[in-house]
TORLUM-924700 format. One record per residue (C-alpha): residue number from 1; x, z, y; residue in three letters. Coordinates in nm, 4 decimals, padded with zeros to 6 digits. Example, Ala and Ser with C-alpha at 12.3 -4.5 7.8 and 13.67 -1.06 7.14 Angstrom:
residues 2
<node nr="1" c1="01.2300" c3="00.7800" c2="-00.4500" rest="ALA"/>
<node nr="2" c1="01.3670" c3="00.7140" c2="-00.1060" rest="SER"/>
end
This chain:
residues 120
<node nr="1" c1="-00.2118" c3="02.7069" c2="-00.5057" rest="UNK"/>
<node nr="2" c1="-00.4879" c3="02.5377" c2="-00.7115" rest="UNK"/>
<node nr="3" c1="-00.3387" c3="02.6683" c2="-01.0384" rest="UNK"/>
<node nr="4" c1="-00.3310" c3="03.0164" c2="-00.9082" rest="UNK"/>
<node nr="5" c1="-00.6561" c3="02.9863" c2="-00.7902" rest="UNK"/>
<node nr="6" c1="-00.7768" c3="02.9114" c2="-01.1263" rest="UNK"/>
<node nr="7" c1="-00.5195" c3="03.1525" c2="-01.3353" rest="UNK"/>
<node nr="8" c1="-00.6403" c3="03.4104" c2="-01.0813" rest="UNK"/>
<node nr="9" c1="-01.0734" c3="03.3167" c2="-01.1790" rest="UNK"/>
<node nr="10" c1="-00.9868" c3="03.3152" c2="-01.5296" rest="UNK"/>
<node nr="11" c1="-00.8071" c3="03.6998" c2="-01.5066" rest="UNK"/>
<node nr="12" c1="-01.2069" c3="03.7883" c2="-01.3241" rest="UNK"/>
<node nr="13" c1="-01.4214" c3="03.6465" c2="-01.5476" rest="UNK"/>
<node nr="14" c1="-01.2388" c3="03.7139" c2="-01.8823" rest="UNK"/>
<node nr="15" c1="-01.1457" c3="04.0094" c2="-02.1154" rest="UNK"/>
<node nr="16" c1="-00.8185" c3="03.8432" c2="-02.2615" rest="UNK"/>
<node nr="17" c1="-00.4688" c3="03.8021" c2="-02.1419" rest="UNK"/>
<node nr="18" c1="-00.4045" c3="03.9925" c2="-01.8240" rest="UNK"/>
<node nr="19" c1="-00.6298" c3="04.2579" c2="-01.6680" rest="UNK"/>
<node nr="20" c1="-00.6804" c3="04.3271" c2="-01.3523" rest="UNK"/>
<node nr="21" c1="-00.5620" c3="04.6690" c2="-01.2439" rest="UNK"/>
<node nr="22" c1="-00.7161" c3="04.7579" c2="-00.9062" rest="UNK"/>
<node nr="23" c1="-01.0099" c3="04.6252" c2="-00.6809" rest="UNK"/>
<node nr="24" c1="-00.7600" c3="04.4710" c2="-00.4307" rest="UNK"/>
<node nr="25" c1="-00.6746" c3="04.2573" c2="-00.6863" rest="UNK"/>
<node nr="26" c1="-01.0005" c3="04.2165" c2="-00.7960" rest="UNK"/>
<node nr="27" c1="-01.1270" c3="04.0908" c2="-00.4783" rest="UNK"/>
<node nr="28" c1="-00.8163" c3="03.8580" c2="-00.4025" rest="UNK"/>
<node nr="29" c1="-00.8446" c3="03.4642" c2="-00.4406" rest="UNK"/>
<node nr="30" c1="-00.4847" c3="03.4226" c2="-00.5720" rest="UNK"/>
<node nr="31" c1="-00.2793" c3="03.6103" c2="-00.7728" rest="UNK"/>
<node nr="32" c1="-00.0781" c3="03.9433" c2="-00.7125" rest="UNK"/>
<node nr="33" c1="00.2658" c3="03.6939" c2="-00.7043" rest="UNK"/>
<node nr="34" c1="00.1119" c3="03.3745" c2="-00.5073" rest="UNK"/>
<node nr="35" c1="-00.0469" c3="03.6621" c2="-00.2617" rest="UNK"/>
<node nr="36" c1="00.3122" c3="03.7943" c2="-00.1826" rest="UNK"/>
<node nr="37" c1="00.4530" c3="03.4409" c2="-00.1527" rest="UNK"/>
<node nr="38" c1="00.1927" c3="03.3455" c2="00.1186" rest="UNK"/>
<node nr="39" c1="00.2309" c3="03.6178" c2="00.2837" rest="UNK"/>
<node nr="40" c1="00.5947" c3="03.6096" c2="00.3406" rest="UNK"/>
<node nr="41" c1="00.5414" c3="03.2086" c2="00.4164" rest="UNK"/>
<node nr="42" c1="00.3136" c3="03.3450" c2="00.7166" rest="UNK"/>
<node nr="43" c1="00.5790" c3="03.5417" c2="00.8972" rest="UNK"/>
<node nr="44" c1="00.7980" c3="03.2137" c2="00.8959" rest="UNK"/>
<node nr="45" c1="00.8431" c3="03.0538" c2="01.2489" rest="UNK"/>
<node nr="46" c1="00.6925" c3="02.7217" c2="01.1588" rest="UNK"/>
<node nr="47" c1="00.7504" c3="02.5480" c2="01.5022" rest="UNK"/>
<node nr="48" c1="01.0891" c3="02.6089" c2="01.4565" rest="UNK"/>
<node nr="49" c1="01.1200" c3="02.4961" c2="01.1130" rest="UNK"/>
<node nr="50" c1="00.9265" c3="02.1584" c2="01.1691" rest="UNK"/>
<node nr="51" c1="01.0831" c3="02.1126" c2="01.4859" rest="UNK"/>
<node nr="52" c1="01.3955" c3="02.1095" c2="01.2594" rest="UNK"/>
<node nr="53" c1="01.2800" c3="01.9090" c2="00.9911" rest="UNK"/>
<node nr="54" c1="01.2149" c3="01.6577" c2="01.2386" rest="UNK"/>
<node nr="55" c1="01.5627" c3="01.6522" c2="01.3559" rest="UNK"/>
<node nr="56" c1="01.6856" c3="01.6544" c2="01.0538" rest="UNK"/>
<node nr="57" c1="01.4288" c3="01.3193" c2="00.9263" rest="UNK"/>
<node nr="58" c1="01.5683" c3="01.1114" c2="01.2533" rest="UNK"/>
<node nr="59" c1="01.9376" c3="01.1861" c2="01.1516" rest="UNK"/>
<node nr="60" c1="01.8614" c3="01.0462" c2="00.8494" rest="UNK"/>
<node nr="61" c1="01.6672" c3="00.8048" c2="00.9077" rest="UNK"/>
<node nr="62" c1="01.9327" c3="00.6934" c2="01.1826" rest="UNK"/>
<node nr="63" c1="02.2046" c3="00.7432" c2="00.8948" rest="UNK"/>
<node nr="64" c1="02.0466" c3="00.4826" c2="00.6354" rest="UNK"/>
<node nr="65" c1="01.9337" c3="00.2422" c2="00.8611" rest="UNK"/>
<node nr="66" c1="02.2544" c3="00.2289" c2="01.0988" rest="UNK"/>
<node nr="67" c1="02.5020" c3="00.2257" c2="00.7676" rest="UNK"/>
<node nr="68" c1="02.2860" c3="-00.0267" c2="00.5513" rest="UNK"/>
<node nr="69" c1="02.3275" c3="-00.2683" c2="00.8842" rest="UNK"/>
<node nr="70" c1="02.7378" c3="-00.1721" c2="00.9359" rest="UNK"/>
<node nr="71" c1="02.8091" c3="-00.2474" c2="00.6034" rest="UNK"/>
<node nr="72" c1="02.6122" c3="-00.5903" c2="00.5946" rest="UNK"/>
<node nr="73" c1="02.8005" c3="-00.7208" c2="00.9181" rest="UNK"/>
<node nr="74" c1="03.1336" c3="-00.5406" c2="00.8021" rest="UNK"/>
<node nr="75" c1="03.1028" c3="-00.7623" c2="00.4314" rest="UNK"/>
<node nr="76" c1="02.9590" c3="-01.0650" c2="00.6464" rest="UNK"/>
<node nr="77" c1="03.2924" c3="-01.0242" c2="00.7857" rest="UNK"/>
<node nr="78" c1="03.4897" c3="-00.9584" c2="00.5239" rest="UNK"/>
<node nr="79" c1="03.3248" c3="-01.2327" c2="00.2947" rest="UNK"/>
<node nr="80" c1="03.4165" c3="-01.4744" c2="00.6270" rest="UNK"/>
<node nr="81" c1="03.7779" c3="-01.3518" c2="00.6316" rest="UNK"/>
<node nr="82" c1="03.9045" c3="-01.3537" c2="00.3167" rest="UNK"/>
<node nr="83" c1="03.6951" c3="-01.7077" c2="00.2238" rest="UNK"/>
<node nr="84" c1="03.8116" c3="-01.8736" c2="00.5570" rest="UNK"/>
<node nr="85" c1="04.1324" c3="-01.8630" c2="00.5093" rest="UNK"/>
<node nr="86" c1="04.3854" c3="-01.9828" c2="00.2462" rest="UNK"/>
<node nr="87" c1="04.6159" c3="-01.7043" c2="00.2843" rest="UNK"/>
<node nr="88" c1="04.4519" c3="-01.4914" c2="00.0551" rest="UNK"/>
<node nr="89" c1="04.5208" c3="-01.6083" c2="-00.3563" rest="UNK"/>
<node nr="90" c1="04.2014" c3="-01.5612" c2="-00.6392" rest="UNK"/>
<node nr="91" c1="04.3934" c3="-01.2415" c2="-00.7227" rest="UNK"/>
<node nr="92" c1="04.4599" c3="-01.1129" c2="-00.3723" rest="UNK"/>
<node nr="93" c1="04.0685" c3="-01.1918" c2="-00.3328" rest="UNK"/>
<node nr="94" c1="03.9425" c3="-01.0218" c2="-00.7071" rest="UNK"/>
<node nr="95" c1="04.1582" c3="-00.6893" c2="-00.5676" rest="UNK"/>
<node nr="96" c1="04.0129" c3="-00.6539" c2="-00.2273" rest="UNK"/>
<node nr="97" c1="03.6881" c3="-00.7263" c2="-00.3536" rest="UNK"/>
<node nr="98" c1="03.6934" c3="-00.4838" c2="-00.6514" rest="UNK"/>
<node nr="99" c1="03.8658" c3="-00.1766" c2="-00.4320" rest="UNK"/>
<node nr="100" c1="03.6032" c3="-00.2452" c2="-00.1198" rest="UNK"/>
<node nr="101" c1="03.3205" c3="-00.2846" c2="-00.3734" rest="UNK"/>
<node nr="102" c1="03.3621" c3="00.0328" c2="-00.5413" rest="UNK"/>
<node nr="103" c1="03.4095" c3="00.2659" c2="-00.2119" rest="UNK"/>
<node nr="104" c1="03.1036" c3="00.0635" c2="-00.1624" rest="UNK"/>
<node nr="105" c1="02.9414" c3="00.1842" c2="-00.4538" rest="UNK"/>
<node nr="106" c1="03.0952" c3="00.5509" c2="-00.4198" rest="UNK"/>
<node nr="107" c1="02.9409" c3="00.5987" c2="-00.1082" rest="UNK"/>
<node nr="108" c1="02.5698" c3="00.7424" c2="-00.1401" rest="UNK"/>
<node nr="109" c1="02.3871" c3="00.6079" c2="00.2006" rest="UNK"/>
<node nr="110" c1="02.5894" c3="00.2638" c2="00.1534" rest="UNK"/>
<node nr="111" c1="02.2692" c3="-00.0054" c2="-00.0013" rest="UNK"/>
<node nr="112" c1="02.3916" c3="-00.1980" c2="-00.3186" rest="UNK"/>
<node nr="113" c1="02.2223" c3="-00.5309" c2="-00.2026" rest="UNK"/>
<node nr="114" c1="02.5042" c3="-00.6007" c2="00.0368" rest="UNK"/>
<node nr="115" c1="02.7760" c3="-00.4891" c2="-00.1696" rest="UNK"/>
<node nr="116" c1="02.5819" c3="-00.7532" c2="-00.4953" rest="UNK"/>
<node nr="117" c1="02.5916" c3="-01.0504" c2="-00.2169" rest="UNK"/>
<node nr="118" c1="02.9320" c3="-01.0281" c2="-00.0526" rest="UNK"/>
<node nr="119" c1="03.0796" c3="-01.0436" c2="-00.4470" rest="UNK"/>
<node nr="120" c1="02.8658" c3="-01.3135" c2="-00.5825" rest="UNK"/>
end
């Protein structure tokens, strides 16, 4: 808005570039274009929309923090599972590790700092 503001003082006050057609524009404190935009940004239902947004910031919010703590207890587990026990060999170990590790990684909300600990 602040760079229309000034695009829209500099079309007043100087003779190059762009001149100003009518006295509406003239008079107006943003440009012909950022005008429009405003206007149809005032017919929006804002309650609505924020009311949304909200919902929309606690489901995520609610995503990241409930995954990052699944998949710390589900490789606590894992890590305790597979290390506990001799029934698993260094290969059987390097295979789970590697497949688990990468859906890990594949998986956008899932945090890396887990996935880094339960391998090393």
């Amino acid at each position: 808005l602040m760079l229309a503001m000034l695009n829209q003082f500099v079309r007043k006050h100087t003779t190059f570039g762009y001149t100003i057609q009518d006295d509406d524009e003239r008079k107006a404190l943003f440009t012909k274009v950022v005008s429009g935009q405003l206007n149809i940004l005032r017919s929006w239902n804002w309650s609505r929309i924020l009311t949304w947004v909200h919902y929309w910031g606690i489901i995520y919010v609610t995503l990241i923090v409930g995954i990052s703590k699944v998949v710390t207890v589900f490789l606590s587990w894992l890590n305790y599972d597979v290390l506990g026990t001799d029934q698993f060999s260094i290969v059987d170990v390097f295979i789970i590790f590697w497949f688990i590790g990468l859906t890990m990684f594949l998986l956008p909300p899932v945090p890396g700092v887990p996935v880094y600990l339960t391998g090393g």
